[in-house]
N, C-alpha and C positions, 0 to 999 in steps of 0.2 A: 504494500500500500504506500503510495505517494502522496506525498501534501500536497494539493496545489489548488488554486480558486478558478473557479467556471461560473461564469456570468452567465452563459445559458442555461445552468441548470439553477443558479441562483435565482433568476424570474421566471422559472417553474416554482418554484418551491415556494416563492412569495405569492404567485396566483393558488397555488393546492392552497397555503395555510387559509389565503382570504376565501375562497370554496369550504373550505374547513367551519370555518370562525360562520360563513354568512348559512352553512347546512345545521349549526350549532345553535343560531342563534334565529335565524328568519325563519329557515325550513325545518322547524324542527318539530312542527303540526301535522309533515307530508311524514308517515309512517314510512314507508318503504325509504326515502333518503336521507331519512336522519337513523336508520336501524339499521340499511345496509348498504346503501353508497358510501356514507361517511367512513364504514371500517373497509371500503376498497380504496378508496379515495388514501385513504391515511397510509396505505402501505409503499404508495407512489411518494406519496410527502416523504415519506423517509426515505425512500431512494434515492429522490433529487437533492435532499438533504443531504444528504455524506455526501452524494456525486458532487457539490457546491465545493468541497474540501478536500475530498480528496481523491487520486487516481487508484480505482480496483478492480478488478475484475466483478463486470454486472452478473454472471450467473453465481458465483460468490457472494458479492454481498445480497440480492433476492434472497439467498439460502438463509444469510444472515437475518435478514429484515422478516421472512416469516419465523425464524428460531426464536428470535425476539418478541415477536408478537404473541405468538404462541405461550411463552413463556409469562408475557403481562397480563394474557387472559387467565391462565390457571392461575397466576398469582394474586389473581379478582376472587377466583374461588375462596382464597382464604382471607376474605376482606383487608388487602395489604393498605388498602386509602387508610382505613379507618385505626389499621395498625402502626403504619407510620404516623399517625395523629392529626392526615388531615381532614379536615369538617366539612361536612356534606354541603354541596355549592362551590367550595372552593373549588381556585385553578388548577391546582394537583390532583385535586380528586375529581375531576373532571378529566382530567389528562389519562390518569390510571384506572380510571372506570371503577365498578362498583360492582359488577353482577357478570358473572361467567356465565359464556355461553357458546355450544358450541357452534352454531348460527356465525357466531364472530368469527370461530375460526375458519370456516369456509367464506367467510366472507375476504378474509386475509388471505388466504390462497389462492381465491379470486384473481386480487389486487396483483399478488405475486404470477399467477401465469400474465394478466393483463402485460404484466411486465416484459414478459419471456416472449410476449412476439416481436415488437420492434427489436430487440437481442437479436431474436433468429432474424429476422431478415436484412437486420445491419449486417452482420456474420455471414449471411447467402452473399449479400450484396458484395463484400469483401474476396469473398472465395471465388465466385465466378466473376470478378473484374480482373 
């Protein structure tokens, strides 16, 4: 992994988080996008996120980003918001969610193959040029 700063993935990540923030905050009466776009949407956000900082390989960190994910939904199981001590509303506890479920996690592997097609067809693109 390399460090390095990417302005195009940096005004990705600034459009996901504002989609993020307006599906959290305006949409969040439409069941279906605030239940499961948001946790497809979110797995992108965090790809573009690291892609913003640093150089990786994308079929690795995807691997990473749903291990992660994965990992902060069962860790909802064991009400970790409430455990680390933050207060229901807050922006951590918001962040870390509240209620496992497995809905989420298919909804994050989703997100994560959504990912895995511009991958494969950069990589086609690459190998047959």
């Amino acid at each position: 992994m390399k460090i390095q700063f990417s302005l195009k993935y940096f005004l990705f990540t600034l459009i996901l988080f504002l989609l993020e923030v307006l599906i959290a905050t305006k949409l969040k009466n439409i069941f279906f996008v605030r239940a499961y776009l948001g946790d497809v949407i979110v797995v992108v956000l965090l790809f573009t996120l690291v892609k913003t900082f640093t150089k990786i390989k994308d079929i690795k960190l995807i691997l990473g980003i749903f291990i992660f994910s994965c990992l902060i939904e069962f860790a909802q199981y064991f009400n970790i918001a409430e455990k680390l001590g933050f207060k229901p509303g807050s922006i951590m506890y918001i962040v870390i969610g509240n209620s496992f479920s497995w809905i989420d996690i298919l909804c994050y592997a989703a997100g994560c193959l959504l990912l895995l097609i511009p991958v494969y067809l950069l990589n086609k693109k690459t190998i047959t040029s």
